[in-house]
ZAKEZA-39492 format. One line per field, with one value per residue: residue number from 1; chain; x, z, y of N, C-alpha, C in turn. Coordinates in Angstrom, 1 decimal, m for minus. Atoms other than C-alpha are relative to their C-alpha. Layout:
N
num [NUM/...]
chaine [A/...]
n_px [X/...]
n_pz [Z/...]
n_py [Y/...]
ca_px [X/...]
ca_pz [Z/...]
ca_py [Y/...]
c_px [X/...]
c_pz [Z/...]
c_py [Y/...]
//
This chain:
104
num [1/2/3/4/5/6/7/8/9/10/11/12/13/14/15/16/17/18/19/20/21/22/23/24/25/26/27/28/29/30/31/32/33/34/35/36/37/38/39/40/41/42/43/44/45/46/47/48/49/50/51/52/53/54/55/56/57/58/59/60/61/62/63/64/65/66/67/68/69/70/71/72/73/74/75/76/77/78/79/80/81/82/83/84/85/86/87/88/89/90/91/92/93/94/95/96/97/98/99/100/101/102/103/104]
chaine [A/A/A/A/A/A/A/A/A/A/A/A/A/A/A/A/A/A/A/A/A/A/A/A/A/A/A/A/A/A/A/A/A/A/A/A/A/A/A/A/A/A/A/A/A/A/A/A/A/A/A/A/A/A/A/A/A/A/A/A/A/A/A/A/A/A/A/A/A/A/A/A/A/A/A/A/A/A/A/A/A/A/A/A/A/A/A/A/A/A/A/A/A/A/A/A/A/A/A/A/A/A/A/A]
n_px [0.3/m0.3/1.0/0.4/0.0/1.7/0.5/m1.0/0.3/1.2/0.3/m0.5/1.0/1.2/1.1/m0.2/1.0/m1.0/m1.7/m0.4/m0.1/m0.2/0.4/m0.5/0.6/1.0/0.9/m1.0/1.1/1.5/0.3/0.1/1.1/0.2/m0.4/0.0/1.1/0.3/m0.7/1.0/1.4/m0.1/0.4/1.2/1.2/m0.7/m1.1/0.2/1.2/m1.0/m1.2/0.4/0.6/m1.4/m0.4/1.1/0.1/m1.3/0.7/0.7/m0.6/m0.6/1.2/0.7/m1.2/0.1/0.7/m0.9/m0.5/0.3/0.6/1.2/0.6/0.4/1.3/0.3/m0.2/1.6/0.2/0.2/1.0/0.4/m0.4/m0.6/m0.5/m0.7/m1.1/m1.1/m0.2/m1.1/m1.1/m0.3/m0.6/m1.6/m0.9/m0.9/m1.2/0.0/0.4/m1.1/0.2/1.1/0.4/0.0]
n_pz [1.2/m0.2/0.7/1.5/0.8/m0.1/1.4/1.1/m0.1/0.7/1.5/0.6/0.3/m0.3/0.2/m0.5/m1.0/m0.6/m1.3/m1.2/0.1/m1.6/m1.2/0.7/0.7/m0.4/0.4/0.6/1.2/m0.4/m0.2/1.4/0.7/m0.8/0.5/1.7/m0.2/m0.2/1.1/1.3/0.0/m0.6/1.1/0.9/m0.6/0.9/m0.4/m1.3/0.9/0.9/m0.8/m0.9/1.4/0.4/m1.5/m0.4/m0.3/m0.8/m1.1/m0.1/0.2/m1.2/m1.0/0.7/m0.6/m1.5/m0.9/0.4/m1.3/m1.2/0.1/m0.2/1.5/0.1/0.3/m1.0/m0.1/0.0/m1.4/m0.3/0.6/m1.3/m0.9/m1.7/m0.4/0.9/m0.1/m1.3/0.1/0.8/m0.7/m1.0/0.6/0.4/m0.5/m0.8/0.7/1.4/0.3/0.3/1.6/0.3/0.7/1.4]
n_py [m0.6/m1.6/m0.6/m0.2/1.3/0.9/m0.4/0.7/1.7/0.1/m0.2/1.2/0.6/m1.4/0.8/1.6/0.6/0.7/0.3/m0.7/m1.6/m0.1/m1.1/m0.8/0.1/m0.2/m1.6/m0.8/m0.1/m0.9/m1.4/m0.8/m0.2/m1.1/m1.6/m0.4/m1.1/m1.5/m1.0/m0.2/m1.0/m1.8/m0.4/0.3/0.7/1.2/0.7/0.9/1.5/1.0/0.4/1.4/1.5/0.6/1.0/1.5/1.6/0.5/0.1/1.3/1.2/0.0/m0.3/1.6/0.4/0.0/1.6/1.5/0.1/0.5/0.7/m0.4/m0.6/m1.7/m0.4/m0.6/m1.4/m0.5/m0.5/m1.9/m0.4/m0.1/m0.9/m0.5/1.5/0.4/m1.1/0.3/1.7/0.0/m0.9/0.6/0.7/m0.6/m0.1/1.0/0.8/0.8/1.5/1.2/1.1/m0.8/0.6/m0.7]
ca_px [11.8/12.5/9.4/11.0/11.6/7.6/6.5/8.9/8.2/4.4/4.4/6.5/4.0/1.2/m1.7/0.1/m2.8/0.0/2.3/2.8/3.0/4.9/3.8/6.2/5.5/2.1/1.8/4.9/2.1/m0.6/1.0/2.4/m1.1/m2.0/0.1/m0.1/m3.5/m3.6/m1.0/m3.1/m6.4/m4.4/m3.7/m6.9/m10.2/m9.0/m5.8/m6.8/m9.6/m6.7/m4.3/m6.9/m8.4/m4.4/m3.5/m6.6/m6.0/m1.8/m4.0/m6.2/m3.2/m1.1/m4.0/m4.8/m1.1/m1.2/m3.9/m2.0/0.3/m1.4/m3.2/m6.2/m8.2/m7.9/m11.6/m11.9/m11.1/m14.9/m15.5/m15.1/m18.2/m19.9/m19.9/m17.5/m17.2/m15.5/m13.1/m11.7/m12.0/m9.4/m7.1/m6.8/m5.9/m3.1/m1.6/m1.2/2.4/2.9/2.1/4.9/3.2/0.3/m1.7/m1.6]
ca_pz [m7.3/m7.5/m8.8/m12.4/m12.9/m11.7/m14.9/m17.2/m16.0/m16.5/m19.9/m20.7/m20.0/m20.6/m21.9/m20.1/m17.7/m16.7/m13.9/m10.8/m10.1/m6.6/m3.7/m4.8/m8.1/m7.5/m5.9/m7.1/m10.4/m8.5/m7.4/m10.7/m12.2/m8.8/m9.7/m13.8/m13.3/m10.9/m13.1/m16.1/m14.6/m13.3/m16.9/m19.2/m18.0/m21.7/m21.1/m17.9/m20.1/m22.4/m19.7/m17.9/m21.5/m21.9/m18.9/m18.1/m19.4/m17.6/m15.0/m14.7/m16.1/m13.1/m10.7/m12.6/m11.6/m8.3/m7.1/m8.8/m6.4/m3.7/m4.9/m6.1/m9.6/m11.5/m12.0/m8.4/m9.7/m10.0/m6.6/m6.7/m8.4/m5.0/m3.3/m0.5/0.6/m2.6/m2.7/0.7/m0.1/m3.0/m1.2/1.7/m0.7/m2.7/0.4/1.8/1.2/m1.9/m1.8/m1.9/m4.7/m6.9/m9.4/m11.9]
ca_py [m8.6/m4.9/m2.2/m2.0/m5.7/m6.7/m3.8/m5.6/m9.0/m8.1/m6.2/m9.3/m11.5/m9.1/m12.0/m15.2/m16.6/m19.3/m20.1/m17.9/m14.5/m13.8/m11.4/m9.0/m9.4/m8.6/m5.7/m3.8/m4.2/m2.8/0.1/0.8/0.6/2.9/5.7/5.5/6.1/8.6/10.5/9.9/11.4/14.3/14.9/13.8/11.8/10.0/9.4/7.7/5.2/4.3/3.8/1.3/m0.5/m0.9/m2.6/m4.9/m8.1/m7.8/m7.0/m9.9/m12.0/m11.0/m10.9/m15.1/m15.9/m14.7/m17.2/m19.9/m19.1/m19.9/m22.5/m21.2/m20.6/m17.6/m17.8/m16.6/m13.1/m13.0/m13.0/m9.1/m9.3/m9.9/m6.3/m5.1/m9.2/m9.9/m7.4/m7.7/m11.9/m11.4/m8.7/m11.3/m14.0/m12.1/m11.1/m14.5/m16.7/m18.6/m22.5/m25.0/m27.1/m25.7/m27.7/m24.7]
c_px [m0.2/m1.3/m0.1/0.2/m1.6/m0.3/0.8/m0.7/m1.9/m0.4/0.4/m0.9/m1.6/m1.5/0.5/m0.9/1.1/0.9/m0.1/0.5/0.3/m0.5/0.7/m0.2/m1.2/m0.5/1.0/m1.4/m0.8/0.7/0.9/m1.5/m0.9/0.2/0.2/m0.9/m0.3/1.0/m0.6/m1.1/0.5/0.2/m1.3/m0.9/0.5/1.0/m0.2/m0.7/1.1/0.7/m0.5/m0.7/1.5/0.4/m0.9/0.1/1.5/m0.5/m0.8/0.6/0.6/m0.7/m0.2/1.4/0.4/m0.9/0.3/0.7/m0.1/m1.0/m1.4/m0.1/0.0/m1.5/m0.6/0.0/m1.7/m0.7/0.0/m1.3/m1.3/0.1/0.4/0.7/1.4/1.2/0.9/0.3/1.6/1.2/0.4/0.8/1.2/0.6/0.9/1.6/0.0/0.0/1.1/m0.1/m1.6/m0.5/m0.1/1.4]
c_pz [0.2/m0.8/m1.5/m0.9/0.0/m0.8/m1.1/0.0/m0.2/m0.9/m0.7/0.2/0.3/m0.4/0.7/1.7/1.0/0.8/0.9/0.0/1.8/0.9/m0.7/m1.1/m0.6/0.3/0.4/m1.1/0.5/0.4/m1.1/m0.9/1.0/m0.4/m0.9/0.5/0.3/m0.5/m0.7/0.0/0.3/m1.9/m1.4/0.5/m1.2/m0.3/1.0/m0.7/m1.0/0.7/0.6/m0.8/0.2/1.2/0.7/0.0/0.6/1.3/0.7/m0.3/1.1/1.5/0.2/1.3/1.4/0.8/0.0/0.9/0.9/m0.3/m0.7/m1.6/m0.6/0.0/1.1/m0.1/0.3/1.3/0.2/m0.6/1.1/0.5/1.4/0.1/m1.1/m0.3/1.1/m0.1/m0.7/0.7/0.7/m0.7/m0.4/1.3/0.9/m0.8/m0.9/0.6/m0.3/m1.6/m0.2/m0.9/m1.8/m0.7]
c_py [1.5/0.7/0.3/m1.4/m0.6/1.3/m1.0/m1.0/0.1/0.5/m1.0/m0.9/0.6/m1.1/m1.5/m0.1/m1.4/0.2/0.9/1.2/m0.2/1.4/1.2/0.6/0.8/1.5/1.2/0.5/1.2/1.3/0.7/0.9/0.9/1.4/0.3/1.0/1.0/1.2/0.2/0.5/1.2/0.3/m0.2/m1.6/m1.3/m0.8/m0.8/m1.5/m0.3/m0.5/m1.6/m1.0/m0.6/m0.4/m0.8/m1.0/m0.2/m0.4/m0.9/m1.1/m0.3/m0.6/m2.0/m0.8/0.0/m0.6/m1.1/0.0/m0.2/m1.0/0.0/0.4/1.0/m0.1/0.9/1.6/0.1/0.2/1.6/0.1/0.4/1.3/0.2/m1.8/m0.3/0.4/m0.2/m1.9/0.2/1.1/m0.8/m1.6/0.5/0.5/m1.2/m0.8/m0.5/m1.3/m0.5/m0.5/0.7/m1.0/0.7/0.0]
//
């Protein structure tokens, strides 16, 4: 998956919590949503807070799907809630392989 098909494929499914989200996928996203951002603070502190209200739940849907992938519950996103641990928990997950067979 190329860097303009994983925006596509996630404005396209911009609220789907369903099905799989691959490596690529993944974090093509993130570093879209890297360098919006930091484009959009270089130009206005507001533009930046619209940019990241309007990209949250792709964010958390992509984010859902890519634990499905590996087996694993979106609910786990909450784990970042944990400081530092939580954060590097979920980084270490999304970077592992995708799962044969998934239950989600």
């Amino acid at each position: 998956m190329t860097f303009g098909e994983s925006i596509s494929c996630c404005f396209s499914k911009y609220a789907d919590f369903n099905g799989r989200a691959s490596k690529p996928e993944f974090w093509w996203w993130m570093l879209f949503i890297f360098l919006a951002s930091l484009g959009a603070r270089m130009i206005s502190p507001v533009l930046s807070s619209l940019f990241s209200l309007a990209t949250l739940l792709p964010c958390l849907a992509v984010t859902t799907r890519r634990l499905h992938d590996i087996g694993r519950s979106g609910w786990w996103q909450l784990i970042v809630l944990v400081p530092l641990i939580g954060w590097i928990v979920l980084v270490y997950w999304c970077v592992q392989d995708s799962r044969a067979t998934a239950d989600y």
